[in-house]
C-alpha positions in Angstrom: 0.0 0.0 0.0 1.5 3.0 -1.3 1.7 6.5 1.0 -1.6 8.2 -1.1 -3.6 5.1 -0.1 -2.3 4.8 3.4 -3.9 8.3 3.5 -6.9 7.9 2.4 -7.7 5.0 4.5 -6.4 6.9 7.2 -8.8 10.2 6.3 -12.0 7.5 5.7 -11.2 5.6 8.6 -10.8 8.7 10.9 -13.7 10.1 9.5 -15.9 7.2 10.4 -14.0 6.9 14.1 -15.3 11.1 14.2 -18.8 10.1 13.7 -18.9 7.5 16.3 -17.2 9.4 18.7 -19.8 12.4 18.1 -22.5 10.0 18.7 -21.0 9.0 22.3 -20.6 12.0 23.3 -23.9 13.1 22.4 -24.9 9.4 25.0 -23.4 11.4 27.9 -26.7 13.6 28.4 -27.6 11.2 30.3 -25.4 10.9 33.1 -23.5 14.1 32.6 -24.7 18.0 32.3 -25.5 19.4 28.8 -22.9 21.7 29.7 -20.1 19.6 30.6 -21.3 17.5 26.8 -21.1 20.5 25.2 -17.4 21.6 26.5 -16.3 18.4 25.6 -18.1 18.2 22.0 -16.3 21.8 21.3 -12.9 20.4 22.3 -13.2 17.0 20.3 -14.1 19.2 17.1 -11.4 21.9 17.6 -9.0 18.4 17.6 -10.8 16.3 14.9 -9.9 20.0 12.8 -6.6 20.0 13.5 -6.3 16.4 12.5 -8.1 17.3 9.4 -5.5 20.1 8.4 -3.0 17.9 8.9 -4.1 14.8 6.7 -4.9 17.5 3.8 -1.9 18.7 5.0 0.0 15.5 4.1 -2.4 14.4 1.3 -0.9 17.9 -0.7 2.3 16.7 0.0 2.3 13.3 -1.2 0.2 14.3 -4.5 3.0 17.2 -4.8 5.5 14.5 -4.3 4.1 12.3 -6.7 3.7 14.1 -9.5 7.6 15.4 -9.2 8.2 11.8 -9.5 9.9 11.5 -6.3 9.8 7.7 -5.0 9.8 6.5 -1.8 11.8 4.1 0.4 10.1 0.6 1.3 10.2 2.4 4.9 7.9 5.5 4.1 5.0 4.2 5.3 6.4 3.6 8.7 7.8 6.9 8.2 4.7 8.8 7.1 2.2 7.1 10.1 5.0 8.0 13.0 5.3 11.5 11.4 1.5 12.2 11.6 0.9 10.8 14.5 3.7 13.0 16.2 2.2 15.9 14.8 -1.2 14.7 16.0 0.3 14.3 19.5 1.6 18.3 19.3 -1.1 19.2 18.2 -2.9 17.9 21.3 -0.2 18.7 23.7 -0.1 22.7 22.4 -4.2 22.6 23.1 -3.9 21.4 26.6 -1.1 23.8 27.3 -3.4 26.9 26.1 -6.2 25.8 28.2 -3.5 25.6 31.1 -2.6 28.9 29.8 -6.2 30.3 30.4 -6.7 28.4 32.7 -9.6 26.0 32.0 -8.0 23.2 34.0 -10.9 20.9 33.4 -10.8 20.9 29.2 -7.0 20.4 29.5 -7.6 17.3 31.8 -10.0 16.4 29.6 -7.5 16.9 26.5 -4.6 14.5 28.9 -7.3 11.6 29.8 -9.2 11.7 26.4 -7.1 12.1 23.6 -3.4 11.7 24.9 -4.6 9.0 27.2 -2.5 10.4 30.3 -4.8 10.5 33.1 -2.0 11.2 35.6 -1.2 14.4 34.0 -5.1 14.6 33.6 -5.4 14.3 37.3 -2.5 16.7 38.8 -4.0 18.9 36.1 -7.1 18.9 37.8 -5.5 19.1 41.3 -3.2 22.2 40.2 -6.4 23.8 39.2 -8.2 23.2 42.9 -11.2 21.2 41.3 -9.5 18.2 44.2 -12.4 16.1 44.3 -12.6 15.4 40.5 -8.7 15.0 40.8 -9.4 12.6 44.0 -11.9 10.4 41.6 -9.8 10.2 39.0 -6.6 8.9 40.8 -8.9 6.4 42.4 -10.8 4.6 39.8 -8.2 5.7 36.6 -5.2 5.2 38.6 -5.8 2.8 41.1 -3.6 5.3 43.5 -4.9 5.4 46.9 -2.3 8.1 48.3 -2.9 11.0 46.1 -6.9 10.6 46.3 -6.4 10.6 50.1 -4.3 14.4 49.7 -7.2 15.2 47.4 -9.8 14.7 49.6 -7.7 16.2 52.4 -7.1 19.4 50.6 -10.9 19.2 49.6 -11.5 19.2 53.5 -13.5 15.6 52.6 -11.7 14.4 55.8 -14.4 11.3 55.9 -13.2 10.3 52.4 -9.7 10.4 53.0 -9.7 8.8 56.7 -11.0 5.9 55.1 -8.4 5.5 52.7 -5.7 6.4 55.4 -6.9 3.7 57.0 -6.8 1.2 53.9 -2.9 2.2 53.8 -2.5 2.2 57.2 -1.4 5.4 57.9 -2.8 5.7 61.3 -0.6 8.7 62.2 -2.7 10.5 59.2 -6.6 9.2 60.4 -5.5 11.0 64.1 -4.6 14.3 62.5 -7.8 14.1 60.4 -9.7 13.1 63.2 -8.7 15.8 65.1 -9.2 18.3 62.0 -12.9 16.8 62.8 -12.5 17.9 66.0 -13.5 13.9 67.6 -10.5 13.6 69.7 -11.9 10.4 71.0 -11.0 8.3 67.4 -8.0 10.5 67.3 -6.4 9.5 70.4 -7.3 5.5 69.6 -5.1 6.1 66.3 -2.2 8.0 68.2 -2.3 5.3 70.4 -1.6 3.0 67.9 0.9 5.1 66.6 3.0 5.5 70.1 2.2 1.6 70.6 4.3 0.6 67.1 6.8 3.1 68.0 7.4 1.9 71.6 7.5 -2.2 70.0 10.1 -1.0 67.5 12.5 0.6 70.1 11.7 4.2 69.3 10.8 5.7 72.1 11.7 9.3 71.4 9.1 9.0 68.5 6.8 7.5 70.9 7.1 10.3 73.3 6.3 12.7 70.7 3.0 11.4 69.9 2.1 11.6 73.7 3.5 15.5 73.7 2.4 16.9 70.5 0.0 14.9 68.9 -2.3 14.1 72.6 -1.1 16.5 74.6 0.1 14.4 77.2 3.6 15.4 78.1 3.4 13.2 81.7 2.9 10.3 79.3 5.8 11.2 77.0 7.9 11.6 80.3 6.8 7.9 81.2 8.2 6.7 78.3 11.5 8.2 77.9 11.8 7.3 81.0 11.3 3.7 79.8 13.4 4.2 77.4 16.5 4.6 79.5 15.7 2.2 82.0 15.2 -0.5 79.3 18.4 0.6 77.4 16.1 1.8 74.2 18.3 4.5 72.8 19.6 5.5 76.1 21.4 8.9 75.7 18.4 10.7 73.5 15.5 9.4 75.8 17.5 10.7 78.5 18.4 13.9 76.6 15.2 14.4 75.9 13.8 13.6 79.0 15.5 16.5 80.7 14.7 19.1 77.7 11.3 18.1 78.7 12.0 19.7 82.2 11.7 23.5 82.2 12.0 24.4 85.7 16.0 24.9 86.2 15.2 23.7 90.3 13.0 20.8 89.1 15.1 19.6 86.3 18.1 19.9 88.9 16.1 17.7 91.4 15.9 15.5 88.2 19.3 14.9 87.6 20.1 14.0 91.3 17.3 11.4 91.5 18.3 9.7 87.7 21.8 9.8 88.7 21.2 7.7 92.2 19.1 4.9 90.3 21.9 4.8 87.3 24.0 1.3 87.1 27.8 1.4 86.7 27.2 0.2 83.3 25.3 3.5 82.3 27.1 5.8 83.9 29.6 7.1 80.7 26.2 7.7 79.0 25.1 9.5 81.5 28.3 11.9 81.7 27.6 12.4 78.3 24.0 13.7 78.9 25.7 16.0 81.9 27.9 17.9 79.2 24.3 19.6 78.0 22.8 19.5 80.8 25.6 21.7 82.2 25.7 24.2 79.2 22.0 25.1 79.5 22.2 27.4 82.9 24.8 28.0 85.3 22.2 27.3 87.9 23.1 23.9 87.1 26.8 24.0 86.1 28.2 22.9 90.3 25.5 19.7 90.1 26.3 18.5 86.6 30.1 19.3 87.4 30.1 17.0 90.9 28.3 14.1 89.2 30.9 14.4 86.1 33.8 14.5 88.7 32.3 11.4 90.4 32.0 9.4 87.5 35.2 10.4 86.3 37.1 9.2 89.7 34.8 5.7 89.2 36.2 5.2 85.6 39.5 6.3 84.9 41.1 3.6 86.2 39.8 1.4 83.6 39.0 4.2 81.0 41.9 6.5 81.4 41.1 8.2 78.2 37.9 9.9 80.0 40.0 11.9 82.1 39.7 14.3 78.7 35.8 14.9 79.7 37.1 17.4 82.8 37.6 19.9 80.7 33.9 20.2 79.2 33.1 20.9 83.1 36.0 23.6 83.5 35.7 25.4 79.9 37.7 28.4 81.3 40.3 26.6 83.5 43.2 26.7 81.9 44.5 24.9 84.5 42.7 21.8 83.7 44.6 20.9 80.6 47.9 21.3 82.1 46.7 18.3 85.0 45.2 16.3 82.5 48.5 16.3 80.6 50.2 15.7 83.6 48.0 12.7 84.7 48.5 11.3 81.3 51.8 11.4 81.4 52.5 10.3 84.9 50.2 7.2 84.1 52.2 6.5 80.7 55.2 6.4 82.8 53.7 3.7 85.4 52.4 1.7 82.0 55.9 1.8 80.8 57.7 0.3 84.4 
């Protein structure tokens, strides 16, 4: 089949594929407004035009071709159908971007899903123009994608619609914010809940205790389980960092850090010196308690942890003093090694 054939087929073919599509459209009255038929009537014709100019287009230019007495290679054909069909695809991406342009978000969706057969772009189109629950439907039952329809319906403020699919996906953090956007702090604390529950099972108790103080407002409860934390050796050093950044009374927290330190095993005790070095930066209200407990812990260890003699100058950061003696201690105990 030579390229003036091809092309005429093409034009019948298209023709015929015109009529059938007119006559859809026209079946849409019935579950669609005459308005929204009408729109995309007028959009379908402005394309099935296009198309038109450019098979007369190419029709001109084979006939032109032909009677130069040009000829051909056995790959034209393949050549011609990419060639319109890339033009055809212009064509339809230079119509959506004018609607974009104008901003009739809803005919350029409807150029993406309908004629380029991209209903993602269809959808964020939608979405970019604020029509979110139209966007929201078509992720859903186009796209099968659960977690853009749920931030549609959440920027639609359908919280109902979007719990439910929060919930399908599991993201119980999200159903306890939306809950709470529905002002039912009853289903929103069952989710939190949840949510501090994994947390705590996986060992993340600083994540857990965050739930408690921000999401539920419950900062005795995200005390109680730093405080587990630490006893139960679940990241020690931030659930006890955090634990006393928690504390905002300077004579309270002090209090704190007497009562911790009493209850804290040998085994612990470097950790805790490492949570002292904040804790002693933070006021100098607190500088002599953090200072004595460093200076205890120091005197327990160094004899098997010389190297944490270094820490006494964290608790003396204008001594200069300090460094000299820890140079000397260093020294002295290098000599003894060496005997």
């Amino acid at each position: 089949m030579n390229r003036q054939k091809f092309i005429d087929k093409f034009l019948i073919a298209f023709m015929i594929l015109t009529v059938f599509k007119i006559i859809g459209i026209g079946a849409q009255l019935f579950h669609e407004s005459i308005w929204s038929v009408i729109g995309t009537l007028i959009i379908f014709l402005i394309v099935a035009f296009i198309i038109m100019m450019v098979i007369t287009a190419l029709k001109d230019k084979e006939r032109n071709t032909k009677n130069s007495g040009r000829r051909g290679s056995g790959g034209g054909n393949f050549y011609l159908e990419t060639s319109l069909f890339d033009k055809i695809r212009n064509k339809y991406e230079e119509l959506a971007e004018k609607y974009i342009a104008e901003k009739d978000y809803k005919k350029a969706a409807k150029v993406y899903m309908n004629l380029l057969q991209d209903n993602f772009r269809g959808a964020k189109t939608l979405e970019n123009g604020g029509f979110y629950n139209e966007a929201a439907a078509v992720y859903l039952k186009k796209l099968n994608n659960k977690s853009e329809a749920a931030s549609c319906y959440e920027k639609a403020k359908q919280y109902k619609k979007a719990i439910d699919l929060y919930k399908e996906m599991q993201q119980k953090e999200k159903v306890g914010d939306l809950y709470k956007e529905l002002n039912d702090l009853k289903n929103a604390h069952t989710y939190y809940q949840m949510v501090a529950d994994d947390y705590s099972a996986n060992s993340q108790m600083v994540k857990a205790s965050l739930i408690y103080s921000k999401k539920m407002e419950q900062p005795e409860e995200a005390q109680k389980i730093l405080l587990q934390g630490w006893e139960e050796d679940k990241d020690s050093f931030n659930c006890l960092n955090n634990y006393f950044a928690n504390v905002f009374d300077v004579k309270k927290l002090e209090t704190e850090i007497k009562d911790l330190y009493l209850k804290t095993p040998s085994y612990k005790k470097v950790i805790y010196l490492e949570a002292m070095k904040h804790e002693f930066k933070k006021d100098p209200k607190l500088q002599a308690v953090t200072r004595n407990i460093a200076y205890e812990i120091i005197a327990e260890k160094v004899g098997t942890r010389s190297e944490i003699i270094n820490e006494l100058k964290h608790f003396n950061p204008d001594d200069s003093v300090i460094l000299k003696d820890i140079s000397r201690f260093k020294t002295g105990r290098n000599r003894m090694l060496r005997k």
